[in-house]
MIPAVO-836334 format. One line per 4 residues: number of its first residue (from 1); their letters; for each residue z, x, y negated of N, C-alpha, C. Coordinates in Angstrom, 3 decimals, padded with zeros to 6 digits. Layout:
BEGIN
NUM = a = Z X Y Z X Y Z X Y | ...
This chain:
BEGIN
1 = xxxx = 006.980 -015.135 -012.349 008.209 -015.563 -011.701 009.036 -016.348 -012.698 | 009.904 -016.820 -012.071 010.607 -018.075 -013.095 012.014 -016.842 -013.421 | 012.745 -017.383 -014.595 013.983 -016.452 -014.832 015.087 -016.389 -014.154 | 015.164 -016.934 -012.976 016.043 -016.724 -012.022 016.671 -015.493 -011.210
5 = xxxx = 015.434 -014.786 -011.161 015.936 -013.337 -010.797 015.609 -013.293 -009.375 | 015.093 -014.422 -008.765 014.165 -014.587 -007.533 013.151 -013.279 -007.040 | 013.213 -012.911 -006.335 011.871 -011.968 -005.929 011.133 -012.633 -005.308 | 009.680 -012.136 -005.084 008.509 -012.601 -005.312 008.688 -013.026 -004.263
9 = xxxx = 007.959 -013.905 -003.242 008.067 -014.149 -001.780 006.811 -013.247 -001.215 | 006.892 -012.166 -000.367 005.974 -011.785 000.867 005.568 -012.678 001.172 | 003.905 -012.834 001.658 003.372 -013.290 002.539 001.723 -012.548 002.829 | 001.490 -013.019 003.642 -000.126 -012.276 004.373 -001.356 -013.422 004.117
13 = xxxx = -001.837 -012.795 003.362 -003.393 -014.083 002.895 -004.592 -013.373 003.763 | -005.444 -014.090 004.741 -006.221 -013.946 005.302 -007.535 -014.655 005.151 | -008.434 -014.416 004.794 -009.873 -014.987 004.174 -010.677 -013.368 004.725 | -012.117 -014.058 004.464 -013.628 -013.071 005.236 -013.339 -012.079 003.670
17 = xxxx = -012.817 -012.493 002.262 -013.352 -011.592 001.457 -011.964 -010.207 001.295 | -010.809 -011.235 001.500 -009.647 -010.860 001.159 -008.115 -010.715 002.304 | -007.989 -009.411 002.446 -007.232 -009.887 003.920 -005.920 -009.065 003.649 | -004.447 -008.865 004.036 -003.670 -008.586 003.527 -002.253 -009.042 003.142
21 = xxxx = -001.698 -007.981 003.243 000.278 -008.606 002.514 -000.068 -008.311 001.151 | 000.939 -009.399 000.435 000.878 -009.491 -000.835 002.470 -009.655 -000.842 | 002.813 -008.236 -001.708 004.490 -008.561 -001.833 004.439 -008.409 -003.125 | 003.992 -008.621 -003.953 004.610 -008.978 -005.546 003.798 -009.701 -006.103
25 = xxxx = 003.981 -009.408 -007.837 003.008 -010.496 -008.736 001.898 -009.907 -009.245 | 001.769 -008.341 -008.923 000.667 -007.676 -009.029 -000.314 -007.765 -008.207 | -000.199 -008.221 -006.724 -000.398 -007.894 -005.596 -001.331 -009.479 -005.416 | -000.434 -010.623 -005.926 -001.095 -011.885 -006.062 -001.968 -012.135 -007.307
29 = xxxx = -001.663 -011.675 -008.273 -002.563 -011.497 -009.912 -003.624 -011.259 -008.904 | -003.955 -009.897 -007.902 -005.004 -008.656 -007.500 -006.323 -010.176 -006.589 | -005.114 -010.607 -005.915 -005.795 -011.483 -005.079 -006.540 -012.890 -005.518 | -006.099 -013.293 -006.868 -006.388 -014.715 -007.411 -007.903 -013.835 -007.949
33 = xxxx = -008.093 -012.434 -008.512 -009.045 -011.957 -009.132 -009.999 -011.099 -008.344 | -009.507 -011.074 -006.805 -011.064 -010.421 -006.364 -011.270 -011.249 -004.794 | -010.175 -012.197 -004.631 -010.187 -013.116 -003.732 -011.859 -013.542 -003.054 | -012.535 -013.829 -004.112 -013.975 -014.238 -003.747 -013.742 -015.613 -003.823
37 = xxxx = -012.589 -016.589 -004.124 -012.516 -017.895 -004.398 -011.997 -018.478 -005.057 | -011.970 -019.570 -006.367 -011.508 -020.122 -007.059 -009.941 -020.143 -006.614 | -009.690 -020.333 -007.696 -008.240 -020.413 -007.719 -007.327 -021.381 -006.882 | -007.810 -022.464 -007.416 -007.163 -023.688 -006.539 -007.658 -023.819 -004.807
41 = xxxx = -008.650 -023.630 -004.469 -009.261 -023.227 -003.009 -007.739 -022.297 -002.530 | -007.529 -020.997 -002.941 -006.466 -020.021 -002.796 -005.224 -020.345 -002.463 | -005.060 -021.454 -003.584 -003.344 -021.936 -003.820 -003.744 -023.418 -002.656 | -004.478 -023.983 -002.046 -004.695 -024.590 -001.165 -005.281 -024.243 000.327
45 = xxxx = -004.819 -023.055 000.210 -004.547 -022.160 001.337 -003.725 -022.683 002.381 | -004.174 -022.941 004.123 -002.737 -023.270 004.203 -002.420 -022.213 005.381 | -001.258 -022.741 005.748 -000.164 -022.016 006.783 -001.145 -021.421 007.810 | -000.976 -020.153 008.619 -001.523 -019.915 009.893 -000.769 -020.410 011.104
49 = xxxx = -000.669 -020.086 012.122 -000.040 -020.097 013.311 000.380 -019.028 013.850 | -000.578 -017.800 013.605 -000.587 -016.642 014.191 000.868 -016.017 013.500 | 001.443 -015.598 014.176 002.692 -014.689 013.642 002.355 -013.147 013.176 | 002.515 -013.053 012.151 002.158 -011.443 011.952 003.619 -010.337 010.971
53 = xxxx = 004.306 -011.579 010.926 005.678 -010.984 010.453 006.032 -011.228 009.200 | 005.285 -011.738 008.761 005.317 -012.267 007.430 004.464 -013.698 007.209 | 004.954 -014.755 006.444 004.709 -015.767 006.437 002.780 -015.776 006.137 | 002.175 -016.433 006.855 000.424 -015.986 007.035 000.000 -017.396 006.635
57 = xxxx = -001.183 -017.306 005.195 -001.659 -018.610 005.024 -003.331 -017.846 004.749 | -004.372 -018.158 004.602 -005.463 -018.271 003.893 -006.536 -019.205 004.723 | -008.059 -018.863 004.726 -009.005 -019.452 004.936 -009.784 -019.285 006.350 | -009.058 -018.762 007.370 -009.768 -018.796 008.506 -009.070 -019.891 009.161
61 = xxxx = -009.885 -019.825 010.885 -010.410 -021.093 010.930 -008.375 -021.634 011.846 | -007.354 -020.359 012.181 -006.407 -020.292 012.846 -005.392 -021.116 011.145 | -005.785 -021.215 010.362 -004.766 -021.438 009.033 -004.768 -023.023 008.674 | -003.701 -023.573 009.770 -003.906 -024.951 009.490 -002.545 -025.988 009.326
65 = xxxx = -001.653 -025.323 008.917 -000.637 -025.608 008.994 -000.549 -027.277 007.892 | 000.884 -027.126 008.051 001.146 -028.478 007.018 001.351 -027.964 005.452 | 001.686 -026.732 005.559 002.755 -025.863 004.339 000.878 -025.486 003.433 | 000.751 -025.384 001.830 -000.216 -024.451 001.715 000.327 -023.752 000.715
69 = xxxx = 000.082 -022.531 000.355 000.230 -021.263 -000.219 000.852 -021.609 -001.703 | 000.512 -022.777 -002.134 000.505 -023.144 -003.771 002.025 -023.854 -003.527 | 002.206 -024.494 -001.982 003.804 -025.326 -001.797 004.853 -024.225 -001.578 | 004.455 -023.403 -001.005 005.404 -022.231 -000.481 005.671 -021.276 -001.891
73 = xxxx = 004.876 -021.158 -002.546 005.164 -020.525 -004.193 005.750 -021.187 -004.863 | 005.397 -022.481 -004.856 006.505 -023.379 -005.479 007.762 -023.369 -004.809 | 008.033 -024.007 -003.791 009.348 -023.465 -002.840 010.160 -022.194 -003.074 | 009.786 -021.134 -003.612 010.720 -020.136 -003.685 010.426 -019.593 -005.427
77 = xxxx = 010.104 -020.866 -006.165 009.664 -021.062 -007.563 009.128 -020.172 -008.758 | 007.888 -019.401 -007.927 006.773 -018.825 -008.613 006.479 -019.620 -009.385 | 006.710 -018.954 -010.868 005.593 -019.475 -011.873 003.918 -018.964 -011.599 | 003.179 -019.938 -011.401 002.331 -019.185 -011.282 001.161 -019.060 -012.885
81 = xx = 000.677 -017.612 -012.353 -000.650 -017.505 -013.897 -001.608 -018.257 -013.866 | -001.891 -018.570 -015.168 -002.880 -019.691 -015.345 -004.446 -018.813 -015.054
C-alpha cells in the first residue's frame, strides 16, 4: 500500500484455479502466489458483470469489462509487490 493510510480495496477474483474475496495485502500477496497464473495475466484481469457485492474481476468467460484489476489497484493506489 502506498503511505497514505488508504485501505486495501475489496474485491472478488474469479479464475478455474483461484476463486474468492480478497480484502487485504495478504489475501492478494496469497493470490499473485497460488493463482495458477503469471502475474501480469492476474493484474490484467478484467471487470465482471455479475454483481456479487463486491467489485468482481478475474478470468472467466462473464469478466469483460473495460476496468482490469491492475487499473482498479492503481485507482485506489496499491503499491503493488514486485
Amino acid at each position: 500500500m502506498s503511505n497514505d493510510n488508504r485501505e486495501f480495496p475489496h474485491f472478488w477474483w474469479d479464475s478455474n484455479q483461484w476463486f474468492g474475496p480478497v480484502r487485504g495485502m495478504a489475501d492478494f500477496e496469497n493470490l499473485l502466489r497460488t493463482g495458477g497464473q503469471p502475474r501480469d495475466v492476474i493484474l490484467g484481469g478484467r471487470e465482471c458483470v455479475r454483481d456479487v457485492g463486491l467489485p468482481k474481476f478475474g478470468l472467466r468467460v462473464e469478466c469483460v469489462g473495460d476496468r482490469t484489476l491492475g487499473e482498479f489497484l492503481a485507482e485506489h493506489g496499491v503499491d503493488l509487490p514486485e
